[in-house]
N, C-alpha and C positions, 0 to 999 in steps of 0.2 A: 530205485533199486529195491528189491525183496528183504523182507525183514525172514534172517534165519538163525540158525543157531548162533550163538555168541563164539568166534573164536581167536585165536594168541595164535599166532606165526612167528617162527622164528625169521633170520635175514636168509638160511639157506635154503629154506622153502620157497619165499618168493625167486631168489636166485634161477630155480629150476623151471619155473614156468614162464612159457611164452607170454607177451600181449595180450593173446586174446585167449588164454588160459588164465589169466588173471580177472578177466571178465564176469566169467561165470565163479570167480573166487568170491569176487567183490557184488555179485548177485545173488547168491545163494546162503551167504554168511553177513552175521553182523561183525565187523572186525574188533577189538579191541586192537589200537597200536602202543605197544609198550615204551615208553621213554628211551628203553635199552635198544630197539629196533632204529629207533632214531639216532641213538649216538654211533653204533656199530655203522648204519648207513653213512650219514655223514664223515664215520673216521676213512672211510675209502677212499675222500681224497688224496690223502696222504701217503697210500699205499702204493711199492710198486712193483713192476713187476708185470704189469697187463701189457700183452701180443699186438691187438689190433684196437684198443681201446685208450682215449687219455682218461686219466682216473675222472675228471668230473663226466665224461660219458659214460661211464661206469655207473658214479652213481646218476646221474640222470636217467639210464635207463632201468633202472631200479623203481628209480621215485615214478615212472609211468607203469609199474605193475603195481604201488602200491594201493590197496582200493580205495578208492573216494568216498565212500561211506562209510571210514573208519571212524572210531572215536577215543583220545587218545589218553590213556588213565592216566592220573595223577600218579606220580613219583612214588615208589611203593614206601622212602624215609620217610617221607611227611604222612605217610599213612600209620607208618608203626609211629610217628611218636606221637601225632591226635590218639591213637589208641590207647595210648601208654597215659596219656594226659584223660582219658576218660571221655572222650567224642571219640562214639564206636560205630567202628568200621566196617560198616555191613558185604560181608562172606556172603554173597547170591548170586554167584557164575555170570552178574554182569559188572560192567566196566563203572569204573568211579570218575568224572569228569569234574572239572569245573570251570569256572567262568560262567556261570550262567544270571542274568538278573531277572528276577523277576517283575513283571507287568502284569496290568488290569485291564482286557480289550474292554471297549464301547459296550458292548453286551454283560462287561461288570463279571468275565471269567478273568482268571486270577491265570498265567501261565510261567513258566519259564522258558527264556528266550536264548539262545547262545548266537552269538554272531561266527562268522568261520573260523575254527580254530586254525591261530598260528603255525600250528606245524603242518596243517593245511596247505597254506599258503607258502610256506617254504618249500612243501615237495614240488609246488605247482611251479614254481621258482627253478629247481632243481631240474627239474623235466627240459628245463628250456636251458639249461645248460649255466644258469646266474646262480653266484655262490656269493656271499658277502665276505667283507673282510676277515670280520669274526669268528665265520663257519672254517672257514681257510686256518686260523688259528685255535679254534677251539680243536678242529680236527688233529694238528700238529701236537698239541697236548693229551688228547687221548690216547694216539699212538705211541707218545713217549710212556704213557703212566704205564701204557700195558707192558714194556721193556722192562720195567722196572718194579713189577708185580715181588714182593715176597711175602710168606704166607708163616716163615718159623717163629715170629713171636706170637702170632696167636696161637698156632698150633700147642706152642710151649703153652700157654695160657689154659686153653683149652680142655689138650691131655690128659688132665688132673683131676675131672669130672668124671672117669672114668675105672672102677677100682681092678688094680692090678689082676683078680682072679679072673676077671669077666677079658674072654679073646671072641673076636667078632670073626665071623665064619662068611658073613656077605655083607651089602649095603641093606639088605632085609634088617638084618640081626643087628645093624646099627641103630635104623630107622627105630625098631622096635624100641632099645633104650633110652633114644632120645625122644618119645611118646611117654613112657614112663617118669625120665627125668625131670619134664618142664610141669608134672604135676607136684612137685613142692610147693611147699607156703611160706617157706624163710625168707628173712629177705637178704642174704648173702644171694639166693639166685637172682634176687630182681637188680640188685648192683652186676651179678655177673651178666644178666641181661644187659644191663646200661653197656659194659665193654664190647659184650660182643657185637650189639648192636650201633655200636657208636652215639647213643643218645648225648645230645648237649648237654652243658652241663648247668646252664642255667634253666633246665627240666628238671633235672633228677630227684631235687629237693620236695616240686610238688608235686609230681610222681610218689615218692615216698608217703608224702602226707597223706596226697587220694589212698594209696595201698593200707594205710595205718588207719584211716578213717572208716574203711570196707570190714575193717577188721581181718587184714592180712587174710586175703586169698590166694586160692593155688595161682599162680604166671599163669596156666592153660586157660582160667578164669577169667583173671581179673585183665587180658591183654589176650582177647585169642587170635586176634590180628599177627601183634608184634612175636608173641608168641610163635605161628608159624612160618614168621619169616627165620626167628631164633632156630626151631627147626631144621629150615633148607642149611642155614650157616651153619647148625653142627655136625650135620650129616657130612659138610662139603669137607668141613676140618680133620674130623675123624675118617672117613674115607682116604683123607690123605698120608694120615699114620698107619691105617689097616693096610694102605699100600690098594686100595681099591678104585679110589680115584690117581690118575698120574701126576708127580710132582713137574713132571716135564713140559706142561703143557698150562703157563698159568693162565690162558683164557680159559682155562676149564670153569673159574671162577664168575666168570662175567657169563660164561653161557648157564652158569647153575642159575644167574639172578633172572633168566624169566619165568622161574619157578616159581618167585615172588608173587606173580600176578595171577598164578592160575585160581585162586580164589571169585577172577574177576572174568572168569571164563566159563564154559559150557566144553570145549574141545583146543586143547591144545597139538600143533602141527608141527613135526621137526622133522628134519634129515640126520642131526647131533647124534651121534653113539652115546654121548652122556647122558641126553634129553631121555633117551630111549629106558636108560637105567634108574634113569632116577625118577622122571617125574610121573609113573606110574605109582611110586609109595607115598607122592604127597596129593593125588586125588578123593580126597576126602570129601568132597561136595560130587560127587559123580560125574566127576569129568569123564571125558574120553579122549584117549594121546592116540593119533592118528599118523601113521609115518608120513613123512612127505610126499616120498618117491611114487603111495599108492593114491593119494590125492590129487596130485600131476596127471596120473593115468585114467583116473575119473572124471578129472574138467576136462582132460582129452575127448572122453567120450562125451561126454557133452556138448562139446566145441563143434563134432563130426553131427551128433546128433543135429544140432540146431542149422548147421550148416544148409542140412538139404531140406530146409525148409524153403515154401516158395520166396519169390523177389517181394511181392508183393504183401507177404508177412512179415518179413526180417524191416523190410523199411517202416511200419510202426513202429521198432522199437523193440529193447532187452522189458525196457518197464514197463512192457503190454503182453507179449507175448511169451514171457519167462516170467510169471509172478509166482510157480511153485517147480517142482523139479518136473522131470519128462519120466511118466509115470509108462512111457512105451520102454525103456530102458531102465536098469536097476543099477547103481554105483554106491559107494560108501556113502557118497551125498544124500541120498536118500534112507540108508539107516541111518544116519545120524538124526535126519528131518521126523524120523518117525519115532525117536527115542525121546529127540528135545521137546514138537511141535506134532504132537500125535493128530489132532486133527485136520493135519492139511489136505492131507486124501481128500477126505470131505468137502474142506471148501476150494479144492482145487476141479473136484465134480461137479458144484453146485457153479461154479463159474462156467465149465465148460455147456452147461444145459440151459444158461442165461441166452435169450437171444436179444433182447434190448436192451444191451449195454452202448449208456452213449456215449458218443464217438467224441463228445466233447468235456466228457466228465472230468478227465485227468487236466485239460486246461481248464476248467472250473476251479480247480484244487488246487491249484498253483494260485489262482487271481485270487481264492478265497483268504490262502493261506499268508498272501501278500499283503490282503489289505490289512490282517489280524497283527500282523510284524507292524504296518503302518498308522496304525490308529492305537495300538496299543500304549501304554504310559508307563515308565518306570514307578514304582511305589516307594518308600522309604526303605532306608537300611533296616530299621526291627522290624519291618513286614515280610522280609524274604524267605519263602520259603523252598523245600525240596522239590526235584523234580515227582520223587514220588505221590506229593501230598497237591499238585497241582492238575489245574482241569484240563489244558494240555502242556505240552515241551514242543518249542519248534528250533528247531537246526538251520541256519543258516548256510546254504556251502554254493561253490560254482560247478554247476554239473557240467560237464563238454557235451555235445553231440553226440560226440564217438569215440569209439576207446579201441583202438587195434581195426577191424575189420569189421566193427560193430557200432550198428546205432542203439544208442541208449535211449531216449527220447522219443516219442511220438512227434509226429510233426507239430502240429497243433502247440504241445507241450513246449517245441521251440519257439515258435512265432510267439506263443508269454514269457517266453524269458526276454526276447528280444524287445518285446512292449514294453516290459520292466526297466530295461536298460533304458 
């Protein structure tokens, strides 16, 4: 699949796209899948209410648009309290992963190897209509928690942060003073951090010590991870009192948390009216919020695009013959490619004027890439390093042939998987 801009979907985006609009989702973008998109998926078992669907075909046919080249961030908790503990959380519009160990191939490169992530393997699960016990029950408890959402003691909590004379005119004018506020250096904010953020409490002690050791730094400093998830939470709270956000509606709360990750993004995608208001103010790394409804209409044209291409092109493959956008048509797909990945023009030209490109390169790449997984050797636990600092990163995953009306694969590309098998 095409490496492109890094992006955060919500569950009603994918909702609205066909199979084979999900295609070109999952070839033109690198996905991030948020933890949140997985539980929201999976609580749909439990929902009901569906016409022509039983809830696990529901989310079955979900988990078949979800794309295959996603990769699915760490838990945005465990990220604010490594921050807050002092392993920082690098803010670079890509996704944070882990499970990864590192190895040393035979040629004495050093890499990091991930085997197929779990949630992988559970949508792949999910597609065919298998749901585990667990799933069955964890779904039944997310459904209840949402029933049972109330928001007034922290609100009360909260409120107080706020002096009487100061009245908030929008979610702008809120945004604004909670920018302002998280640059304190007392540590009455960093304990009010610890509440609002739900930090353990077997942290907080050295938390304080690290903060006391730094010689008491602003929160916006010394935590600017935890920091701007503090942020999204006090927007969501105060919004609630300005009467800006609705008290009617407490999933309003769970859809504020994919806000959490747009740190971990390049382009965030919603259908949400909330998404819409809100996560324009917390794009501070130059994201770009994309509505859904006009992303749909541009894999659309894509979809038609590639459509009429000949028989004897589409059966090579999406991963031959889509490796940059269709530069004979112009969609958002394409501003976005030229914002994130400015030079693909270029090497999208220098491809098309190549004429000895061999026909057996891409199953080269696969056997290459095989034998480097195979011969490679775990190293000790104090040798591990990032995937940034190493000579490559290889992703494990099960690619299918085809995905809706589409071959993904080169033939060649199959007959090495099948070898491998």
């Amino acid at each position: 699949m095409s490496v492109g801009p890094i992006i955060i979907f919500d569950k009603s985006t994918l909702q609205s796209l066909s199979v084979d609009e999900s295609c070109w989702l999952d070839n033109f973008f690198l996905s991030n899948i948020t933890p949140l998109f997985f539980v929201e998926t999976l609580a749909d078992l439990e929902k009901k209410g569906y016409s022509n669907l039983t809830p696990q075909q529901v989310v079955g046919e979900l988990a078949k648009k979800t794309p295959i080249g996603a990769y699915p961030n760490i838990h945005y908790h465990s990220l604010v309290v490594h921050d807050l503990l002092g392993n920082k959380v690098k803010m670079s519009n890509r996704p944070i992963i882990g499970g990864g160990v590192t190895k040393i191939s035979p040629e004495g490169k050093v890499g990091v190897h991930f085997k197929q992530f779990p949630e992988t393997e559970a949508l792949q699960r999910w597609q065919k209509n298998e749901f585990l016990k667990i799933e069955h029950n964890f779904a039944r408890q997310w459904r209840q928690s949402l029933s049972n959402l109330n928001f007034e003691l922290m609100i009360g909590f909260i409120k107080n942060i706020v002096p009487s004379a100061i009245k908030f005119k929008d979610l702008k004018g809120i945004k604004e003073f909670i920018d302002q506020f998280v640059t304190g250096n007392d540590k009455e904010l960093l304990i009010f951090a610890f509440e609002v953020l739900g930090i353990p409490e077997n942290a907080r002690n050295i938390i304080l010590s690290r903060w006391s050791k730094e010689k008491n730094p602003s929160l916006n400093k010394f935590a600017p991870y935890a920091t701007y998830v503090l942020k999204v939470d006090l927007l969501f709270y105060l919004g609630l009192v300005s009467s800006f956000i609705s008290r009617e509606r407490p999933s309003n709360k769970i859809d504020l948390a994919y806000l959490y990750y747009l740190p971990f993004c390049m382009v965030f995608v919603s259908n949400d009216r909330l998404h819409k208001r809100t996560a324009p103010l917390f794009m501070e790394l130059g994201q770009t919020f994309i509505n859904g409804q006009d992303l749909k209409l541009d894999l659309g044209k894509l979809d038609k695009h590639y459509s009429e291409l000949p028989e004897e092109v589409k059966l090579q493959g999406i991963m031959r013959f889509a490796t940059y956008p269709p530069e004979e048509i112009n969609t958002v797909i394409h501003k976005l490619w030229d914002k994130y990945l400015p030079v693909w023009r270029k090497h999208s030209q220098q491809k098309k004027t190549k004429t000895d490109f061999p026909k057996d390169s891409d199953k080269d790449l696969v056997e290459h890439l095989n034998k480097i997984e195979e011969k490679s050797v775990p190293v000790s636990t104090k040798e591990q390093i990032t995937a940034d600092e190493a000579d490559h990163v290889i992703f494990q995953r099960i690619m299918p042939v085809k995905k809706g009306k589409w071959r993904l694969v080169p033939p060649e590309v199959e007959e090495a998987i099948k070898t491998k098998k």
